[in-house]
C-alpha positions in Angstrom: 59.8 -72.5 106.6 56.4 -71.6 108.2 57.1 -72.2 112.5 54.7 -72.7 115.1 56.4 -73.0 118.6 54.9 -74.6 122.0 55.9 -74.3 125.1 55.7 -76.3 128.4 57.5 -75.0 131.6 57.9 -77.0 134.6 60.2 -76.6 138.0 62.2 -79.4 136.7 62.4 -79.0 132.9 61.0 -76.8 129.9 59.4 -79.0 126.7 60.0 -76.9 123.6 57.8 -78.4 120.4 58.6 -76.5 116.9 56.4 -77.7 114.2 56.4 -76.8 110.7 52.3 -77.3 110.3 49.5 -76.1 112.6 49.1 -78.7 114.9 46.2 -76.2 117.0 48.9 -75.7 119.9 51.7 -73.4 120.4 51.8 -69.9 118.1 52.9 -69.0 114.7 56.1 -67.3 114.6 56.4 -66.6 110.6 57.8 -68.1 107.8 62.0 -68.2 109.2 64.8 -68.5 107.2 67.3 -71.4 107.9 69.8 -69.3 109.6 66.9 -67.8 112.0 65.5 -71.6 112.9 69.3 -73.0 114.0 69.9 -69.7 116.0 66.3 -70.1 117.6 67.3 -73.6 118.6 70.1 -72.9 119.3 69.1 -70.2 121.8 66.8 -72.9 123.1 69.4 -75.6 124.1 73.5 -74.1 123.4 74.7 -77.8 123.1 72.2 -79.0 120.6 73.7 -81.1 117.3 72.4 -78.0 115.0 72.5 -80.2 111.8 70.6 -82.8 113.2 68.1 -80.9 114.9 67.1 -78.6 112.0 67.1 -82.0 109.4 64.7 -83.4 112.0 62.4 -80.8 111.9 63.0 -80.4 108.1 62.1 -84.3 107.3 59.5 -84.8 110.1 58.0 -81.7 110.8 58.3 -81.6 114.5 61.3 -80.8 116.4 60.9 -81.9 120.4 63.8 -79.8 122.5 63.9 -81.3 126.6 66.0 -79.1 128.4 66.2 -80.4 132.4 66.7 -77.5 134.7 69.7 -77.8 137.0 69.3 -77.4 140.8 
């Protein structure tokens, strides 16, 4: 599946957006195997459901990670 990744880092939380089209934000990353997405998200956010989150991108296109910083 062809990835784009963006990125948004704040003090309090860091917005992660894959997409599987060019949506004219974020960069391409390459065409990734299934095994390489879930460990990317993975790597992203430990405690993510992995199923869900790749059939979400899968089906919709667009996969939005929060992950709220701790103090």
């Amino acid at each position: 599946m062809r990835i784009w990744r963006y990125e948004e880092e704040k003090d309090t939380h860091l917005l992660v957006k894959l997409y599987k089209e060019n949506h004219g934000e974020g960069i391409f990353l390459g065409d990734l195997s299934e095994e390489e997405i879930k460990s990317m998200i993975l790597t992203i956010k430990p405690d993510i459901k992995i199923d869900q989150a790749y059939g979400t991108l899968a089906y919709f296109g667009l996969l939005p990670i929060l992950v709220i910083k701790g103090k």
